[in-house]
C-alpha positions in Angstrom: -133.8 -166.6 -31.3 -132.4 -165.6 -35.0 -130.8 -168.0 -37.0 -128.8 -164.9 -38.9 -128.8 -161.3 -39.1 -131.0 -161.4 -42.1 -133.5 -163.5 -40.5 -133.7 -160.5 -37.5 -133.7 -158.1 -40.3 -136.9 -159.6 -42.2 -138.7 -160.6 -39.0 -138.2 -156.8 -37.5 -139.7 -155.9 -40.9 -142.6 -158.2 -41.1 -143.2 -156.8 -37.6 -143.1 -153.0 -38.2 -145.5 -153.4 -41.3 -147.8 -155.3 -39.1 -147.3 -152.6 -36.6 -147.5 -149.3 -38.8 -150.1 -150.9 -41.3 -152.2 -153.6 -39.9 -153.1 -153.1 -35.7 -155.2 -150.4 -34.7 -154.3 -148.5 -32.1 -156.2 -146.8 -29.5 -154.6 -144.1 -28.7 -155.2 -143.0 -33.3 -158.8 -143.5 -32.1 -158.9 -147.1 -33.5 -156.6 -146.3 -36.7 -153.4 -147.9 -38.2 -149.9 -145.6 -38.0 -150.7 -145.1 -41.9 -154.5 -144.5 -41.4 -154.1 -142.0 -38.9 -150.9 -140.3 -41.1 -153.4 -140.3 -44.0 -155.8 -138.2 -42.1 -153.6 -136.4 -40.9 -152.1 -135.4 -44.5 -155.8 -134.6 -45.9 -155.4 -132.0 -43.4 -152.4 -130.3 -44.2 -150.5 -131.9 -40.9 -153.3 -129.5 -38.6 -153.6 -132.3 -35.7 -156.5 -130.2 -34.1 -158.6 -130.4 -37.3 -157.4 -134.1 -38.2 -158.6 -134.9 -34.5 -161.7 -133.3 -34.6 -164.8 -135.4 -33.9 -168.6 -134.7 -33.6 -168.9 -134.8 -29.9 -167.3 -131.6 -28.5 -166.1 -133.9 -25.0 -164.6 -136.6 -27.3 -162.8 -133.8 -29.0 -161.3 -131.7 -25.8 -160.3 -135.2 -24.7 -158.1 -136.0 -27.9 -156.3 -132.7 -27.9 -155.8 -132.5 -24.2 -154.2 -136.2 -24.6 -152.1 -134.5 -27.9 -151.0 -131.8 -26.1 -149.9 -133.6 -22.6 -147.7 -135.9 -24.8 -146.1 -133.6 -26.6 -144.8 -132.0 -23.8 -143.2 -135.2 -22.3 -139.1 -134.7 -22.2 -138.0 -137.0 -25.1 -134.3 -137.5 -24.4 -131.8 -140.3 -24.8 -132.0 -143.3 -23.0 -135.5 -142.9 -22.0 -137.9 -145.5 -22.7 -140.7 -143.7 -25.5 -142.6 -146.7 -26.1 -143.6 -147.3 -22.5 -144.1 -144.1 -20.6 -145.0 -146.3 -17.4 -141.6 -148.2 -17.0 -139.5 -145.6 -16.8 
């Protein structure tokens, strides 16, 4: 698997910058981590405006989906990444 601690270490971190800066996402409507943080900063953190799109359905949809996933119970020992495993 890892020849050394350091090796797991720098191939964790190639993997997060891939991860955070180079897939896309579908659930940041197509964006990077860092693209969809970006837009989000441009709007002072406001999700709802940051989400916002031209067609009104596309737009309900996005907050709905915001809004059911922030209420999801986030405790230890739960699996975040994969809602459906748990």
């Amino acid at each position: 698997m890892f020849d050394s601690l350091e090796d797991a270490r720098r191939e964790l971190a190639l993997w997060r910058y891939d991860y955070n800066n180079v897939r896309p996402h579908s659930s940041l409507a197509n964006q990077t981590p860092a693209e969809a943080r970006r837009t989000l900063e441009q709007f002072e953190g406001s999700a709802p405006d940051a989400l916002a799109q031209t067609n009104d359905e596309d737009y309900k949809t996005q907050i709905r989906k915001l809004s059911l996933s922030m209420r999801e119970p986030r405790g230890a020992g739960q699996n975040i990444c994969c809602p459906s495993r748990q």
